[in-house]
VOFISE-970745 format. One record per residue (C-alpha): residue number from 1; x, y, z. Coordinates in nm, 2 decimals, m for minus. Each point is the difference from the previous one (the first is absolute). Example, Ala and Ser with C-alpha at 12.3 -4.5 7.8 and 13.67 -1.06 7.14 Angstrom:
2
   i   east  north     up
   1   1.23  m0.45   0.78
   2   0.14   0.34  m0.07
//
This chain:
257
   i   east  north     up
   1  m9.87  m1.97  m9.98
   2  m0.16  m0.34  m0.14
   3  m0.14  m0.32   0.22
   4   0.31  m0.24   0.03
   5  m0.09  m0.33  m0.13
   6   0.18  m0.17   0.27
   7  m0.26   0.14   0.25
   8  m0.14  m0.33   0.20
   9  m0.04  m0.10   0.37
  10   0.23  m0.24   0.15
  11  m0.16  m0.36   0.18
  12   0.09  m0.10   0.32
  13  m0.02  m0.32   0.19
  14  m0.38  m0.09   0.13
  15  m0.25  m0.20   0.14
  16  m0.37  m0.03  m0.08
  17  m0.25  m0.14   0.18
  18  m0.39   0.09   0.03
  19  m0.17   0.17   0.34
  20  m0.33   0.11   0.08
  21  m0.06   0.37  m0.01
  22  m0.31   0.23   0.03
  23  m0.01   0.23  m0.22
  24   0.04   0.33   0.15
  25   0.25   0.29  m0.06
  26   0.38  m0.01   0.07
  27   0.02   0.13   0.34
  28   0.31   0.20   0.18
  29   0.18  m0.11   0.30
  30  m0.22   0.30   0.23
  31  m0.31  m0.13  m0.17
  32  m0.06   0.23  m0.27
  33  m0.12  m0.09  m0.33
  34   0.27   0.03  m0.27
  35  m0.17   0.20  m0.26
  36   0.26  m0.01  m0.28
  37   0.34  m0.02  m0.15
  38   0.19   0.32  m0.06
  39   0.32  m0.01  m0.25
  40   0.17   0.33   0.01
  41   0.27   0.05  m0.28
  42   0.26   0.24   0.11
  43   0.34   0.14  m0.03
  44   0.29   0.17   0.25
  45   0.05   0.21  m0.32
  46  m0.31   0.13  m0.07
  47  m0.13   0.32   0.21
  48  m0.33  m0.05  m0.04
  49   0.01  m0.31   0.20
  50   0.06   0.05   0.36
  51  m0.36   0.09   0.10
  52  m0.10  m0.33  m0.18
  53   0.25  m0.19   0.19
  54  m0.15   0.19   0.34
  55  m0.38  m0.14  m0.12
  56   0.13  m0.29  m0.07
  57   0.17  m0.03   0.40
  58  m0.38   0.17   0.11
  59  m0.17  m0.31  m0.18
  60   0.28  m0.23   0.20
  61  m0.11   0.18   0.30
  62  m0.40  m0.08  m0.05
  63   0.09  m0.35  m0.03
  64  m0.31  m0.11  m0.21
  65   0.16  m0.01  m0.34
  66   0.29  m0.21  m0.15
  67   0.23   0.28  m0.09
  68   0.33  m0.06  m0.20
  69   0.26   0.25  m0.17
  70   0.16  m0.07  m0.29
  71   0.35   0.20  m0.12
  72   0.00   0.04  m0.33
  73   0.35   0.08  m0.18
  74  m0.07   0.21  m0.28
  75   0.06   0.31   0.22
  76   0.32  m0.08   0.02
  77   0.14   0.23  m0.29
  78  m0.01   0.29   0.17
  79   0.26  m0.06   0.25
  80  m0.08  m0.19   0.27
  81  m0.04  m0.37   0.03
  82  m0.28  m0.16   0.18
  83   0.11  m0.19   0.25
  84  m0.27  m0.21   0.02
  85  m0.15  m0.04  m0.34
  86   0.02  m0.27  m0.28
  87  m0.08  m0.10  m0.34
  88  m0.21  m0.25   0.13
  89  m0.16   0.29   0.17
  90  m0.07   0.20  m0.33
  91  m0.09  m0.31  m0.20
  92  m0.29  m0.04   0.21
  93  m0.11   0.33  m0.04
  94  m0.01  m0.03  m0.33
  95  m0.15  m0.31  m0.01
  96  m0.28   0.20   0.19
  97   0.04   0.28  m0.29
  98  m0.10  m0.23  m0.25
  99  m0.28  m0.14   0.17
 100  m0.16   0.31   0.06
 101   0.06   0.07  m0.38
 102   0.25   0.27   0.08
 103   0.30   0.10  m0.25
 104   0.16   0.09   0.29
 105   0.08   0.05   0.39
 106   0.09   0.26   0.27
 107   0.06   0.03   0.37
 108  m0.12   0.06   0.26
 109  m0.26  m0.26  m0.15
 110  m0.23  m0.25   0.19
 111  m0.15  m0.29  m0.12
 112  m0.33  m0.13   0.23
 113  m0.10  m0.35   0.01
 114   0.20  m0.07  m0.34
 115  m0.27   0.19  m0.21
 116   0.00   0.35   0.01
 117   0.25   0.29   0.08
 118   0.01   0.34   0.19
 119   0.22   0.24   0.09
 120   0.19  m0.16   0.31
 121   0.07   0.35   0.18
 122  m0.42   0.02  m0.01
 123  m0.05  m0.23   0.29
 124  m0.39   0.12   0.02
 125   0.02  m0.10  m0.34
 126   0.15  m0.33   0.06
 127  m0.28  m0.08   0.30
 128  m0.23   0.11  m0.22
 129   0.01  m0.19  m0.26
 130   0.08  m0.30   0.20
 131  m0.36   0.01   0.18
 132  m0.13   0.01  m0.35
 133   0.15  m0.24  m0.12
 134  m0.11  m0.22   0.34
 135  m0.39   0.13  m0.12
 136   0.05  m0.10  m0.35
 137   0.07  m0.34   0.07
 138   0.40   0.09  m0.08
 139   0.16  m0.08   0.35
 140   0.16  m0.28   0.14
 141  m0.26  m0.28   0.00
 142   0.25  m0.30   0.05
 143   0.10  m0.05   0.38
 144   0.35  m0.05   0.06
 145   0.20  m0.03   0.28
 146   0.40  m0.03   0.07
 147   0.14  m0.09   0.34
 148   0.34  m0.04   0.16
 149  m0.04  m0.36   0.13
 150   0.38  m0.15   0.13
 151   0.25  m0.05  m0.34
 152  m0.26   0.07  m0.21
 153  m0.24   0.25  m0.13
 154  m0.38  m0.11  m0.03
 155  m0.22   0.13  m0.27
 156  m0.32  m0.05  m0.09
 157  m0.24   0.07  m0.28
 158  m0.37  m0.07   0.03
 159  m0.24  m0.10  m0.26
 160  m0.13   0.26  m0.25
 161  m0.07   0.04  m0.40
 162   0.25   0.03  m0.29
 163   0.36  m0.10   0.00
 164   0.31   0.22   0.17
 165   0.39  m0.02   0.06
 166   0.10  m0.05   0.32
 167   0.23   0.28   0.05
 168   0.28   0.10   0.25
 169   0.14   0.38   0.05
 170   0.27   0.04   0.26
 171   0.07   0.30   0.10
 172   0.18   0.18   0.26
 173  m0.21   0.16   0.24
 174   0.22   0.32   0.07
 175   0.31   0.18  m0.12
 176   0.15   0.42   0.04
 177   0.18   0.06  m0.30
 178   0.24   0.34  m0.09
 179  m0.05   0.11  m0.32
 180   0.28   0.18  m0.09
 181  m0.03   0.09  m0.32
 182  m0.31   0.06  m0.29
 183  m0.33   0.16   0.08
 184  m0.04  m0.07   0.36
 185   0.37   0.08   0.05
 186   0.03   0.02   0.39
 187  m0.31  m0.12   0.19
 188   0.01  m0.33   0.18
 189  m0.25  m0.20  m0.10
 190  m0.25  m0.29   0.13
 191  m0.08  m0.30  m0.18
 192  m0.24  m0.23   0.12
 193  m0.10  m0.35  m0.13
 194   0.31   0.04  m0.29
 195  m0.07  m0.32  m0.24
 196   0.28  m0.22  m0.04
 197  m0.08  m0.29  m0.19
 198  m0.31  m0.12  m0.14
 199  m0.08  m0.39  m0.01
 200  m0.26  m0.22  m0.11
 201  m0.04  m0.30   0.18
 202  m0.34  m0.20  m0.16
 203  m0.29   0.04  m0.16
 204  m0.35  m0.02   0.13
 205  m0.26  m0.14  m0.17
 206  m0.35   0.17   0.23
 207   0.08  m0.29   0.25
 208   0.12   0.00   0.38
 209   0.36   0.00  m0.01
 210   0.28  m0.01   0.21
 211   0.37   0.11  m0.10
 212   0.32  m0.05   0.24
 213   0.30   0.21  m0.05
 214   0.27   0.00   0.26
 215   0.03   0.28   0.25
 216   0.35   0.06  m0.02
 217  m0.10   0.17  m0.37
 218  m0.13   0.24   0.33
 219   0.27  m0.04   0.27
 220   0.34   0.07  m0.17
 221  m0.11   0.33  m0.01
 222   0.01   0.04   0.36
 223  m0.35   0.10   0.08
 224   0.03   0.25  m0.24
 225  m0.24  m0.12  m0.28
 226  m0.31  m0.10  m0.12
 227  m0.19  m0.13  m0.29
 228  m0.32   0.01  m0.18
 229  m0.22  m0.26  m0.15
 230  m0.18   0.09  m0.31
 231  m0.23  m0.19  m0.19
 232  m0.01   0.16  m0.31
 233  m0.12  m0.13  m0.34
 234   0.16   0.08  m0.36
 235  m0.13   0.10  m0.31
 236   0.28  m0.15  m0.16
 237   0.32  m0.17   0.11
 238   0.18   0.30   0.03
 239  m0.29   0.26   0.08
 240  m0.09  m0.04   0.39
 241  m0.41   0.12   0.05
 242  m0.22   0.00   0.29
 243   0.09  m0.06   0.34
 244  m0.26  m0.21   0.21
 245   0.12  m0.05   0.29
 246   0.32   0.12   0.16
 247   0.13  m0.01   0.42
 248   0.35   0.06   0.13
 249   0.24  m0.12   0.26
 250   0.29   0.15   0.20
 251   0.30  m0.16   0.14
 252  m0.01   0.06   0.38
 253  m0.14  m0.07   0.31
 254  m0.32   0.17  m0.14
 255  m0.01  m0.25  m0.29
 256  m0.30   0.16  m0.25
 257  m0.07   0.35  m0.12
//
């Protein structure tokens, strides 16, 4: 399966503006700091997946990283087709593949922080490596923040080094799929924090910056939805790299992961 050229992130309408910020970690909604960004590629088809997707809903559970999961649709061969999975999806992942100088991918697979993979059924592994990453200087070291304010959907990026996308990954936050058919014929599945689109909205340039989309992007899904903020550079303008900084917010009463 090769990279499709057409792989690119869709813009969507914004505001900028500057704001002060101190520079201190991305923080949750209960007041833990967010220690990283977990990308889990997966697939309904593929029996090796299901205790991933479990350490995946474990790392939604701790609520102190930004984790996302990603259906990929090359699985689909051998008989069942993913419900939730896209070639978006896979495109990314190999976009990742070929960053990490891989000829190729596989799932369960989990990219951390945009620069290094594991396993994603190994959550030890996946904690792990994301404290050493934080040690190592490889964390997220940008603040930013995303809030539900009225029609629209705050977020803000604090000062840092470098230069980074401004990236957007909706997502629902639950769904109990029967597979009927392939290798996880039978079992009722759960899915948490499915990707289902990815948008970039901006570019930041290591200043303060405020985006604006509006929360409806949210709200049409009746409460049922979230999205994550990523600010991830690119080592080419196809090839996405490091993530520096990432939060997330939830449609809801509760607002913020």
């Amino acid at each position: 399966m090769t990279f499709a050229d057409r792989y690119f992130l869709r813009p969507v309408a914004m505001a900028f503006g500057l704001f002060a910020a101190a520079s201190v970690p991305a923080m949750a909604e209960d007041g833990k700091v967010i220690k990283g960004v977990v990308e889990l590629f997966t697939s309904q088809g593929c029996s090796s997946c299901p205790p991933a997707d479990a350490a995946l809903k474990k790392l939604v559970d701790d609520g102190d990283v930004v984790a996302l999961s990603y259906h990929v649709d090359y699985w689909n061969y051998l008989g069942w087709k993913d419900t939730l999975a896209s070639t978006e999806n896979t495109d990314r992942q190999y976009a990742y593949a070929r960053m990490l100088g891989r000829n190729g991918v596989y799932t369960p697979q989990a990219i951390l922080n945009g620069r290094d993979h594991v396993n994603g059924a190994n959550l030890q592994a996946i904690k792990s490596r994301l404290d050493a990453m934080k040690t190592a200087g490889k964390g997220l070291a940008v603040p930013v923040d995303a809030k539900i304010n009225g029609e629209e959907i705050s977020i803000k990026v604090g000062a840092g080094d470098g230069k980074a996308n401004v990236v957007v990954v909706y997502f629902d936050r639950a769904k109990i799929v029967n597979v009927e058919k392939g290798e996880n014929s039978g079992k009722k599945i759960a899915y948490w924090h499915a990707v289902r689109d990815i948008q970039t909205i901006g570019m930041w340039d290591g200043k303060p910056a405020t985006f604006t989309l509006p929360a409806t992007v949210l709200t049409e899904q009746r409460g049922k939805s979230g999205c994550a903020v990523l600010l991830q550079s690119m080592k080419d303008a196809e090839t996405p790299g490091a993530i520096i900084g990432a939060t997330a917010v939830l449609a809801g009463p509760q607002g913020k992961l």
